[in-house]
N, CA, C and O of each residue as an XYZ file, in Angstrom:
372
protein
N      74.548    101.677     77.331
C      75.082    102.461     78.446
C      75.379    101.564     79.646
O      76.377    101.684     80.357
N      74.156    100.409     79.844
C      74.659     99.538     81.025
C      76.014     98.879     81.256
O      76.791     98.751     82.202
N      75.953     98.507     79.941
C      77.548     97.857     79.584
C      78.921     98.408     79.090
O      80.009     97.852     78.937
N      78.539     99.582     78.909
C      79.868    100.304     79.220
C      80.150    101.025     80.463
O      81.014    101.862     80.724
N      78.859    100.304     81.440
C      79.059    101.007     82.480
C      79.839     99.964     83.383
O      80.640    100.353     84.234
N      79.499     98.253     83.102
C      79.852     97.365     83.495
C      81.499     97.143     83.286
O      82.294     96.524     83.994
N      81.672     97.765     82.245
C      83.195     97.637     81.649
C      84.018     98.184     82.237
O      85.049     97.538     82.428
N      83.926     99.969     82.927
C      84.205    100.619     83.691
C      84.352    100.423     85.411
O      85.132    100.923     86.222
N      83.543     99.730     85.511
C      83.579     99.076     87.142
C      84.457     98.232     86.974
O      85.388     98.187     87.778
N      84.398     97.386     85.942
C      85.401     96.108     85.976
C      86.713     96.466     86.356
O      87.343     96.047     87.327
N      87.259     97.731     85.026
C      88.657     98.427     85.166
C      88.888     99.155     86.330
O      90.028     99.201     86.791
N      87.810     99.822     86.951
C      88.142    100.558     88.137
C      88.401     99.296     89.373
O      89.455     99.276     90.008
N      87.451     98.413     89.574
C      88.066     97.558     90.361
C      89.377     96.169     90.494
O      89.770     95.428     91.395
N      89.735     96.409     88.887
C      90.876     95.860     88.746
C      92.013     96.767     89.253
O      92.779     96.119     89.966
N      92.356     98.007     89.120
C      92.950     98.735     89.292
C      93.139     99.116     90.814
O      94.138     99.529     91.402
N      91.603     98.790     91.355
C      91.700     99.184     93.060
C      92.252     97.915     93.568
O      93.035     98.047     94.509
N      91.982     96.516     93.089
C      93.110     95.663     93.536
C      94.311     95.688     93.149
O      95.069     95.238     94.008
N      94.815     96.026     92.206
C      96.613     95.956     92.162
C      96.706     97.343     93.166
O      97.586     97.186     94.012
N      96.097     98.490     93.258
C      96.563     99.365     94.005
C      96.478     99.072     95.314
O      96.981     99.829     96.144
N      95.911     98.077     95.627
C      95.651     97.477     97.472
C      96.630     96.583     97.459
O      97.383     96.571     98.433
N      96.845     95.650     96.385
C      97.804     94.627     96.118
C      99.296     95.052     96.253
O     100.122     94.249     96.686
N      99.701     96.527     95.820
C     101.216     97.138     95.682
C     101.503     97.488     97.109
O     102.448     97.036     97.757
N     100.627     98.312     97.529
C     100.370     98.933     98.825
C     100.882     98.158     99.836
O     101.827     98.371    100.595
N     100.027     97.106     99.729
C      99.978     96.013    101.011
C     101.479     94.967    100.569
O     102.043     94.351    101.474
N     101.870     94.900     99.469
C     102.551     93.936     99.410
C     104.297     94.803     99.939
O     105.216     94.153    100.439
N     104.354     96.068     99.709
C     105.679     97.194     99.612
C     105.622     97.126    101.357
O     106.729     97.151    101.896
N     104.551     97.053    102.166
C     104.624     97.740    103.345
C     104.376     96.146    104.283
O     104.731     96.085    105.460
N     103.925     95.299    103.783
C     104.468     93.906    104.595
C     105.399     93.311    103.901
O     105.772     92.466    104.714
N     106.072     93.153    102.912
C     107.400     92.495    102.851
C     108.130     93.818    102.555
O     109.324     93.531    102.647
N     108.028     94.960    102.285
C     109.418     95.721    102.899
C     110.045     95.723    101.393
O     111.238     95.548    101.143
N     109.095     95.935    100.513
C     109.975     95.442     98.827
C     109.707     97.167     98.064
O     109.197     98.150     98.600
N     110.171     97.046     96.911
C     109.860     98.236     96.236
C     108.759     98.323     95.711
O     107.877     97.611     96.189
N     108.478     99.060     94.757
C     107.152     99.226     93.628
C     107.194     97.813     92.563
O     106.266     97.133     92.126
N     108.735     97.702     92.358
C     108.271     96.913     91.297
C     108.213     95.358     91.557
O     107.621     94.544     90.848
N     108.927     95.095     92.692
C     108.738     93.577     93.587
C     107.469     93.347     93.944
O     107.007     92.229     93.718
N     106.451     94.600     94.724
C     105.453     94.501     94.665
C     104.287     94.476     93.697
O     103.213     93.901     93.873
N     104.717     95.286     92.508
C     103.951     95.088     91.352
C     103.871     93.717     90.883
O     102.782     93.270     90.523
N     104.983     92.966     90.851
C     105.535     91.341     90.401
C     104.266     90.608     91.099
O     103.363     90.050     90.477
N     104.370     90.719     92.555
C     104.193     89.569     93.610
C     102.824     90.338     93.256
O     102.082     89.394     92.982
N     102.305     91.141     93.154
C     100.707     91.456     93.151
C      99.695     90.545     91.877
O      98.664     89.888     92.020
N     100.516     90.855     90.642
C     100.536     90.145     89.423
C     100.953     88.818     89.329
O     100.814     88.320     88.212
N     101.348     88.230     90.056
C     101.889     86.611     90.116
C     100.941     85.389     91.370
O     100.753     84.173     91.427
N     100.502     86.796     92.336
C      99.367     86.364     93.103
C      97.699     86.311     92.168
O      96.883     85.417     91.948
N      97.760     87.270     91.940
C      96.387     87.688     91.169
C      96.000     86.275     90.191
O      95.101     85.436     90.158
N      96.889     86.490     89.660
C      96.813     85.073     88.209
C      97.772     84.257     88.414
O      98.546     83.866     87.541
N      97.795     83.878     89.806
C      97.696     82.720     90.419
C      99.157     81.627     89.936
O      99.082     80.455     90.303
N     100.157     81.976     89.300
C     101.089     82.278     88.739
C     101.880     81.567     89.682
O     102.192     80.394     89.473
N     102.184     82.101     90.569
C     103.367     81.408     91.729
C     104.699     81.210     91.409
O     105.299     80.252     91.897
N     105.259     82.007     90.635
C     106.436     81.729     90.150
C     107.209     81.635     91.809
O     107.913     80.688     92.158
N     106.903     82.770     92.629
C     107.588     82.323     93.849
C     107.905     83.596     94.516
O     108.393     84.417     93.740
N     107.779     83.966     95.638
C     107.720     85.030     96.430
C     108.805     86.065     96.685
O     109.758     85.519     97.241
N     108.979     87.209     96.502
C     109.941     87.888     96.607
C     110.708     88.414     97.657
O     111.848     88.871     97.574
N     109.774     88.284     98.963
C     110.637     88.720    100.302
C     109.863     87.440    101.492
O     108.924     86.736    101.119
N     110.368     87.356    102.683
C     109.869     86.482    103.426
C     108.899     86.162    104.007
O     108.573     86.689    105.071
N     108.143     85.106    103.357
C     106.713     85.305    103.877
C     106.125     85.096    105.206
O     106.233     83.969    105.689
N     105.629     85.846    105.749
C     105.303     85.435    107.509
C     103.835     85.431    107.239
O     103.397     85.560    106.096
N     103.115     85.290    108.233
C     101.875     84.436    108.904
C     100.860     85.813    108.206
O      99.786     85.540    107.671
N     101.296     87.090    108.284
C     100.563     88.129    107.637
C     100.522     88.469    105.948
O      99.482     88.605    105.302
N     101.393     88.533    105.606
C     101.736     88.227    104.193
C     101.131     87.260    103.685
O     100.872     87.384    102.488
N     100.721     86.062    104.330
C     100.009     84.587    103.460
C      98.687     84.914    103.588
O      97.942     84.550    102.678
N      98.357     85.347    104.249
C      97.114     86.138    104.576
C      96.670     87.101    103.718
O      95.513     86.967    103.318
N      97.439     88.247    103.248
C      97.234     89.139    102.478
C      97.159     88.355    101.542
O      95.997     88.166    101.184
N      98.304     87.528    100.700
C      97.974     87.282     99.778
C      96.854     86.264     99.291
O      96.409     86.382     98.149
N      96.399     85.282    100.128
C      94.981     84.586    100.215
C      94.200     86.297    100.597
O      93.382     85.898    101.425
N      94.079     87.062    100.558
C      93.026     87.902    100.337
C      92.943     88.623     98.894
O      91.896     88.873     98.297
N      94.109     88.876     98.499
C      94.294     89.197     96.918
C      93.610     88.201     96.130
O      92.556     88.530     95.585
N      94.180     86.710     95.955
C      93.520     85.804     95.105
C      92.319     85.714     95.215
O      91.813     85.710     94.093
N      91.275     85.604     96.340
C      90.368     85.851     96.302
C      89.483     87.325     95.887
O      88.323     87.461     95.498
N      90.214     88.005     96.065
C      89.246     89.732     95.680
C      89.770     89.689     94.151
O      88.924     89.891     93.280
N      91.404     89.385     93.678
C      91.370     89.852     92.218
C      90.660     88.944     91.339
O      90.303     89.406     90.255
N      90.240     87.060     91.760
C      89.764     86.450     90.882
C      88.056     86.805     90.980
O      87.210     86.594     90.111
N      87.894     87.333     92.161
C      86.563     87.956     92.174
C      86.171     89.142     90.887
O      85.147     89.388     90.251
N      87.417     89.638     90.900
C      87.266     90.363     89.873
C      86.778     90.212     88.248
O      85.878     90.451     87.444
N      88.075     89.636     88.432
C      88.644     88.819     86.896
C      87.005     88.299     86.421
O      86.493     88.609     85.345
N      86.426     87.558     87.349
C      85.352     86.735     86.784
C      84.111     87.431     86.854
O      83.033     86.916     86.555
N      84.247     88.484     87.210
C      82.967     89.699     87.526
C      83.067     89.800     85.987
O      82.157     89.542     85.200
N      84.331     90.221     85.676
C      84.658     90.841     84.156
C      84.336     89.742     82.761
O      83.883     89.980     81.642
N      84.746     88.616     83.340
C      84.410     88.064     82.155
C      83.287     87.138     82.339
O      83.173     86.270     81.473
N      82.403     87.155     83.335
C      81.062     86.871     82.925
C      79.890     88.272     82.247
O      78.805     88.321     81.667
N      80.578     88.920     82.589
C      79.766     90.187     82.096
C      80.380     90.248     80.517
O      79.699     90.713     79.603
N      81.662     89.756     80.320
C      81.607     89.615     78.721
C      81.002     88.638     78.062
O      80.885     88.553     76.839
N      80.603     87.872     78.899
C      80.234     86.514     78.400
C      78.747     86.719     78.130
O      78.198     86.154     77.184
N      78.063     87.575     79.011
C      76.704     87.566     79.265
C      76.547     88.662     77.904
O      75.712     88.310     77.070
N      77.368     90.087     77.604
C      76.934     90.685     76.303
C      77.321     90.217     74.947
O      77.099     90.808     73.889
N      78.140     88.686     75.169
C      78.271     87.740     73.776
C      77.077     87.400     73.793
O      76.481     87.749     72.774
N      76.516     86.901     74.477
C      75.385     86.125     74.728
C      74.161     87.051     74.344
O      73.615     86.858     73.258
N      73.838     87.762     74.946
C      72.735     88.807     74.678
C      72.966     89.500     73.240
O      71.993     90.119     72.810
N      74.218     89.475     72.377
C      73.758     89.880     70.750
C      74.403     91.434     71.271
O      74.562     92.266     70.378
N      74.779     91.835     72.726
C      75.008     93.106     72.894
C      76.654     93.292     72.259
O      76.889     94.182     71.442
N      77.634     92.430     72.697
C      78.844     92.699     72.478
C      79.387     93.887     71.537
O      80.132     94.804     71.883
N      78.717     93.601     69.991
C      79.047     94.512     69.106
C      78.496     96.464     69.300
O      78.940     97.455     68.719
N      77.558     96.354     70.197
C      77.089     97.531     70.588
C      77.540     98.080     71.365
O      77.238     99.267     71.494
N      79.032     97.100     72.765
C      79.301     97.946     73.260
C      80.939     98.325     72.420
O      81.593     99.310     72.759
């Protein structure tokens, strides 16, 4: 139960960063859903293919706050997979 409870936080807080990530990225560069979906996903995993609208002094900001909260994530998630490989739990959850 712990670890499918761990699994569930993971997804819910992956999800609350791309949804802070779309949000913030549509309403400081002024882009759509799916420019912002891009630049949320290209920030996150660190990707950089290259920015979609003009970045000013707030925007570099946001997005140094994304890389940091989504890789916070990312690695929440996969040390907690790492830790129920480890513990013999994996197959139980």
């Amino acid at each position: 139960m712990k670890n499918k409870r761990k699994f569930i936080v993971t997804i819910f807080l992956l999800v609350v960063v791309f949804i802070i990530g779309v949000t913030g990225y549509m309403k400081i560069l002024n882009v759509g859903f799916v420019d912002a979906l891009y630049m949320t996903v290209i920030t996150i995993s660190t990707v950089g293919y290259g920015e979609i609208g003009v970045m000013t002094d707030t925007s570099k900001l946001f997005s140094i706050f994304i890389i940091f909260l989504g890789l916070s994530v990312v690695t929440y998630g996969i040390t907690s997979l790492i830790s129920l490989f480890f513990e013999g739990e994996l197959k139980d959850a």
